[in-house]
N, C-alpha and C positions, 0 to 999 in steps of 0.2 A: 479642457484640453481638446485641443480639435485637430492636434497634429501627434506623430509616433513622439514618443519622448527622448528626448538627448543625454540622455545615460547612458557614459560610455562601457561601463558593467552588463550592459541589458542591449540586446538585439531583439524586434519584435515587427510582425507586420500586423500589427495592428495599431486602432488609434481609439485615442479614449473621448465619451460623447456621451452627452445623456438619451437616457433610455426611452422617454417620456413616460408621462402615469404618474411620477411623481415617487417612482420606482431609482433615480438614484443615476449614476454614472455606468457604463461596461465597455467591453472592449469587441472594436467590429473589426473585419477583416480588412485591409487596404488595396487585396488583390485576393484571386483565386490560392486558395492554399489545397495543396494536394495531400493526401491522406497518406500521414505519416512524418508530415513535415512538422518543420519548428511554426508554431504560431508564436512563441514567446520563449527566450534564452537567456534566463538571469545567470549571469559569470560570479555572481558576488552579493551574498545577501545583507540586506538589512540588518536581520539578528540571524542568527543559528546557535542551537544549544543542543547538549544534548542530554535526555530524560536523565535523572541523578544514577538509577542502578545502571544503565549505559557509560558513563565515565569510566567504570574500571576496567570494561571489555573495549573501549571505540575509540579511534582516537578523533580529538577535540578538535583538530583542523581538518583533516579530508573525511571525517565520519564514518569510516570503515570503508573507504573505495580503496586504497591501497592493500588493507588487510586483507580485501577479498582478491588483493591479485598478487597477495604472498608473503605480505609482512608478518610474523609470527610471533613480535615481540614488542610489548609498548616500553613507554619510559613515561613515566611521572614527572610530571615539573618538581624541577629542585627547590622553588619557591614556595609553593602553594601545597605540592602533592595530591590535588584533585585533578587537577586533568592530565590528560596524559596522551603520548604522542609517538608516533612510528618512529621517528628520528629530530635530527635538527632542525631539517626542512620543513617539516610540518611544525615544530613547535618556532621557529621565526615565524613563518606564515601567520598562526594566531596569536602572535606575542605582538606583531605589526598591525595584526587586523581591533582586537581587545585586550586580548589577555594581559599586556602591559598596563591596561587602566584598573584592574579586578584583580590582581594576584595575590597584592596586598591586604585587600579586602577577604579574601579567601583564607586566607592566615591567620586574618583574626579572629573568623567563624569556629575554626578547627574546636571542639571534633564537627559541625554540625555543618551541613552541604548545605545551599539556600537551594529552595528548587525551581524547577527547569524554569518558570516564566519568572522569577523574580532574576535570576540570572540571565535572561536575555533583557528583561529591563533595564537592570544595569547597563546592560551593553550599549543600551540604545540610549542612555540616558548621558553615558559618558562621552560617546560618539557624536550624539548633540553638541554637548558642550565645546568636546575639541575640534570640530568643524570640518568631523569626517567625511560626513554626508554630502553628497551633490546637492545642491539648494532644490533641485526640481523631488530630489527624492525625498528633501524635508516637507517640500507643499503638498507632496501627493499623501504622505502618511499626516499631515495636519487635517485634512480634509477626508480620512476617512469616516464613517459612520466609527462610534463607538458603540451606540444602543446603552449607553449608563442609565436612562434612564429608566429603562426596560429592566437593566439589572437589578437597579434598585427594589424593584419589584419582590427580589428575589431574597432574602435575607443571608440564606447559605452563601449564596453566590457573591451579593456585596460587601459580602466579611471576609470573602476570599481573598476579591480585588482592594479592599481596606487595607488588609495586613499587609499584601504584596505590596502597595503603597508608602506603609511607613516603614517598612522595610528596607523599602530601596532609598527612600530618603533619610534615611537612618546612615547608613553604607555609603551611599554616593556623595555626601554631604554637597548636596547641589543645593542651587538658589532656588529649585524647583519647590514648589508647595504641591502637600499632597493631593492636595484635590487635580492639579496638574500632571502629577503620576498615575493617579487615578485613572484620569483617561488616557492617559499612556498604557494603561493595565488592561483595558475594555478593550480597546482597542486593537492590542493584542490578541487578547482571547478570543474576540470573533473574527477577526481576519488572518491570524497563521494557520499555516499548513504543516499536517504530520512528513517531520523528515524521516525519509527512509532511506536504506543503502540501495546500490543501484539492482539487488535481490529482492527488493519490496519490504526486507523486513525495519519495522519502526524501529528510531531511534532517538528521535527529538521532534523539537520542533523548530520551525522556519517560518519568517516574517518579510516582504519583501510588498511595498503598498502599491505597485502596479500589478502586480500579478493579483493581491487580492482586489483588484478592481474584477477582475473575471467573474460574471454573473452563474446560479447555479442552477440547472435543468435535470429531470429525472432523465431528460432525453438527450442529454449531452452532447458534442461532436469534439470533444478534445479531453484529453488525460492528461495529470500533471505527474512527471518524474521525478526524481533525484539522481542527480551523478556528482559524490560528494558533497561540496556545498554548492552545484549548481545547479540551479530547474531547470526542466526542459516542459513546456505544453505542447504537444503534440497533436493533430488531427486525428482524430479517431476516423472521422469520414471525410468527402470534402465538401468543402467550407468556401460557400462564393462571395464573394466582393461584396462589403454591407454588409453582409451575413453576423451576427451576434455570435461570437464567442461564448461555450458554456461549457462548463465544469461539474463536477459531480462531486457534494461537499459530505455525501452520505451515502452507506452502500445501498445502491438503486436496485441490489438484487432482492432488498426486502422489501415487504409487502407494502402497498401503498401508505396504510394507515399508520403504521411505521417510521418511514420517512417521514414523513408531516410531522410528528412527535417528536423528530430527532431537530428538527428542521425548526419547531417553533422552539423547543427548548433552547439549543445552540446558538441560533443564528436569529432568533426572532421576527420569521416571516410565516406563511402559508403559504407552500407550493399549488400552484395552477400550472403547473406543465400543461405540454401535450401527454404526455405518458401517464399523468396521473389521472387526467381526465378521463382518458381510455379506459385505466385498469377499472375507473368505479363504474363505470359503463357496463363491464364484463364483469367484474365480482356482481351486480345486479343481475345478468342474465344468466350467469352459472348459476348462481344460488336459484334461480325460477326451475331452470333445469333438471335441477338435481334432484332423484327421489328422496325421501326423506330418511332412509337407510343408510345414502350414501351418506348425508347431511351426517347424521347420527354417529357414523363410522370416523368421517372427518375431527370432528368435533372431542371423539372419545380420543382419537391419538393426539389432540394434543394436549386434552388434560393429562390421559398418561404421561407424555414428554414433560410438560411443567412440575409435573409430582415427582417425576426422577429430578431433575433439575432443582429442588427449591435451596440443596447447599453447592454453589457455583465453585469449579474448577477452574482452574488455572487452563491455558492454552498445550502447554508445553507438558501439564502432568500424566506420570507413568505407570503410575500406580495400576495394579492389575484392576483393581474397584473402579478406577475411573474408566479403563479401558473397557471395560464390560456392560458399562453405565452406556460410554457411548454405542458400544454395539447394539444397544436393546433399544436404546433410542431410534438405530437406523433401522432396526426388526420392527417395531412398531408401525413406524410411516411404511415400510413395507407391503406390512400385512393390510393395510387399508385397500391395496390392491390400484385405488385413482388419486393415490398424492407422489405429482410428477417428482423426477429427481430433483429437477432442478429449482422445484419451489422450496421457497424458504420454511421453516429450519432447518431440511436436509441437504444442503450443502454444507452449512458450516456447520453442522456437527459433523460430518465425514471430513471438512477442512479439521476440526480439531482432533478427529482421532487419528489421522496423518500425524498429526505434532506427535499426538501422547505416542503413536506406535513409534517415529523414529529414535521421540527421548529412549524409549522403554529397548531400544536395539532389536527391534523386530519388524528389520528390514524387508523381509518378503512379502506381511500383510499391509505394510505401510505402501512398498509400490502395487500392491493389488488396491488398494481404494486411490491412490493417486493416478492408477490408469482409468479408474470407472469416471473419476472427476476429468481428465483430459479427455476421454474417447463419449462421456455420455451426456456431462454435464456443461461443461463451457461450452459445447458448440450451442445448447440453447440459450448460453445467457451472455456471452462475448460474440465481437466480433472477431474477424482474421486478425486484426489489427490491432486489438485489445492488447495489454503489457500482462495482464492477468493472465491471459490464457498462454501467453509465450512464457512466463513464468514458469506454470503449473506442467507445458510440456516440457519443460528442460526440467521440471524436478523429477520427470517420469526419467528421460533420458538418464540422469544423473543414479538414481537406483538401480537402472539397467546396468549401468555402467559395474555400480559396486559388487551386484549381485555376480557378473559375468565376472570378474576378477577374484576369483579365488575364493569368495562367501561362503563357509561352509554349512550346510541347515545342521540345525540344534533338533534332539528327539522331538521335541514341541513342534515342529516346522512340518514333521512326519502323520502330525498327530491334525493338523492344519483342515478343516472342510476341504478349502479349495491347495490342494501340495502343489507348487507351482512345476516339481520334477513329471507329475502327472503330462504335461503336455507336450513337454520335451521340445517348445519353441526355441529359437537358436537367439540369444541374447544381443548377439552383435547387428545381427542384421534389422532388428527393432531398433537399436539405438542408431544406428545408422540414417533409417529411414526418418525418423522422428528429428536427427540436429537436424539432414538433410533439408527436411520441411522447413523448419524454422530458418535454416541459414538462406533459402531461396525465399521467403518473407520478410527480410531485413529490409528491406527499401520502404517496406509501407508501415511496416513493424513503429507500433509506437513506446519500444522501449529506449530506454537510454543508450549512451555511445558505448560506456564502461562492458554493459550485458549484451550489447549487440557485439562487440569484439570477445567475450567471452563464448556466446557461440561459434564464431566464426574459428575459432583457437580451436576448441574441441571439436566440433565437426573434421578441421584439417586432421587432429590426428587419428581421431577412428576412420577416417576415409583414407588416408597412409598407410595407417596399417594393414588394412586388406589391400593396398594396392602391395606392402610387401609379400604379403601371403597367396599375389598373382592372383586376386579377384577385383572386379570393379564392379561393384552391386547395380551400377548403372545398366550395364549388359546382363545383370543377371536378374530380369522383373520378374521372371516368373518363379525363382526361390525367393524374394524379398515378397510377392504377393503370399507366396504359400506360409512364411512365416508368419506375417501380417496375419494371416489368416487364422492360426493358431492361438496368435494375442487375444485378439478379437472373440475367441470363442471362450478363451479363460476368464475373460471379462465375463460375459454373459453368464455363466457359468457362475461366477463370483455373487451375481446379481440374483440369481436364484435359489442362491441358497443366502441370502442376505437374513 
């Protein structure tokens, strides 16, 4: 393809070309794209599903974007009673798009759910058939890479994509032969994208064969979103004319050697970034650097960390064992004194003990490590522009929020290292200052539409409400500096006694 494509579902400025090297097809720019912009806008995917324990809480057509802006109650199909739907609208919507060719199929499984990729199989198998698909988007997903043969390799792996094959040919009763579902299975597995709500949190997955034309770079220049079941890619920076489009298929905030692993298991390539190139550059000249104590010291915290860790927790667990598990984790990288915040395993163990503290309702220590992550940590490993970091600052906001509304501390809260009553910062003017940022970010902001008008909504009303209380924090910098100031030192504060 050497022109944008005419899919009237999909808006994009780019155009699809080969790479040369014998590295495959990608997507280049057609003009300067500004950072923060759409590079690519699919309105309507391919497949969309969602993970099997997801169906009971999300609903099956807009994937929890409605829920997040106030529906509180699903309804079950009366047919099937697996999926289930905010109202009528959203169940026409998927009864039009699939659910009308599956539902019956669904009935016969009961009690037993098929899961997530043999269910978007289906979709796509039946979709074929009924000649849903635009022809261009049947050529583009014929001609993707499947890598089967690479899978093959794998024995776990090709029993996976087997079963999911006679399965669906089991169910679908199509003309299709399995070895042709087959690669309808591979094909899936390396080229969809985890769907998320427009909150970041996972929910399925998502298949759409132009977008997975998008090549993947440790050094990235675009993000890819969810706003129900639409994507958005987005410029992270800008992006000139010709310029390659790239994606980030694995989190680049772990270590080099890491990625590469993730990279050849999954996706069946070796990464040669620029970024990766660098980091082995500088893991060689640190490591020359380094005395042999530090070496020694480094080394011991992470055997420590992997000997707590060898029976793995859930994200979301609250247990106090867990929660103490991860604090000695973050005590440990501490005490080494030269392992940065923001190097990897210490951010995502302080992302998971955020989860476990807010499961476990201990809200006060939860927004104490989710301001050390937005005030110390993201600004070393995101950009302004990053959807990660505008996230992680609207979750600080959002606990501000909670805590300034009537939160009462529990004895334990008293009993806290850091007592957040110790510093007596003024809550409103923090959360203030923090939507404030974010809402003056939205133009280059690479989050979705749904979360970009979520700020803008709560910003308005914490900015209304001081303007009833006859303040306008705009005029007032030098009480929002001194409060800021406060934050800032509880943070520190936090971090010293870590």
């Amino acid at each position: 393809m050497t022109s944008s494509p005419s899919i009237t579902t999909l808006s994009t400025k780019t155009v699809s070309r080969d790479v040369g090297n014998g590295m495959g097809n990608g997507l280049f720019a057609t003009g300067d794209i500004n950072t923060g912009e759409n590079v690519l806008h699919v309105k309507s995917p391919f497949a969309a599903v969602l993970d099997t324990p997801r169906l009971e809480d999300t609903c099956s057509a807009c994937f929890g974007r409605r829920q997040l802006e106030g529906v509180t109650e699903l309804k079950a199909c009366t047919g099937c009673r697996v999926v289930k739907y905010c109202d009528r609208t959203c169940q026409a919507k998927d009864w039009k798009f699939a659910h009308s060719l599956e539902c019956s199929i669904f009935q016969t499984q009961k009690p037993k759910i098929l899961p997530n990729n043999a269910r978007a199989m289906l979709r796509m198998v039946h979709r074929a058939q009924k000649h849903k698909y635009h022809s261009e988007e049947m050529d583009l997903f014929s001609n993707l890479e499947s890598h089967l043969s690479e899978i093959q390799q794998d024995e776990e792996h090709i029993g996976r994509i087997t079963m999911v094959a006679k399965a669906v040919k089991s169910c679908a009763k199509t003309d299709l032969d399995e070895d042709a579902i087959a690669q309808y299975a591979a094909k899936l597995d390396v080229n969809s994208f985890n769907l998320t709500t427009f909150t970041y949190d996972r929910v399925g997955l998502y298949m759409h064969p132009y977008a997975a034309l998008i090549n993947h770079s440790c050094d990235y220049n675009a993000s890819v979103g969810f706003d129900g079941d639409e994507l958005f890619v987005k410029a992270i920076r800008p992006i000139k004319k010709d310029e390659q489009v790239f994606i980030s298929y694995v989190d680049v905030t772990n270590p080099t050697s890491q990625r590469r692993k993730d990279l050849s298991e999954r996706y069946f390539f070796d990464c040669i970034c620029s970024k990766c190139t660098a980091e082995e550059t500088e893991i060689r000249e640190t490591s020359e650097e380094l005395r042999q104590e530090e070496t020694d010291a480094l080394q011991a915290a992470q055997k420590q960390a992997t000997e707590l860790f060898q029976n793995p927790t859930t994200d979301s667990d609250a247990s106090s064992e867990t929660i103490e598990k991860l604090e000695r984790f973050l005590h440990i990288f501490h005490e080494t004194t030269i392992w940065p915040l923001h190097r990897q395993p210490y951010p995502s163990i302080r992302d998971s003990l955020i989860l476990s503290l807010l499961s476990a309702g201990n809200f006060p220590r939860a927004f104490l490590h989710a301001a050390i992550r937005y005030m110390k940590i993201d600004p070393q490993l995101y950009s302004d522009a990053h959807p990660i970091r505008h996230l992680h600052a609207w979750v600080v906001a959002k606990l501000a929020i909670y805590l300034s509304q009537g939160y009462q501390p529990t004895p334990q809260d008293f009993k806290d290292p850091i007592p957040l009553h110790e510093f007596g910062f003024n809550f409103h003017y923090v959360i203030w200052y923090i939507l404030a940022d974010l809402t003056s970010k939205q133009a280059e902001g690479c989050t979705v539409p749904s979360f970009k008008k979520l700020v803008v909504s709560n910003f308005a009303t914490v900015d209304e409400e001081f303007k009833r209380n006859g303040i306008d924090p705009r005029n007032a910098k030098g009480t929002v500096s001194a409060e800021w100031t406060k934050f800032e030192a509880l943070i520190n504060r936090a971090l010293e006694r870590e």
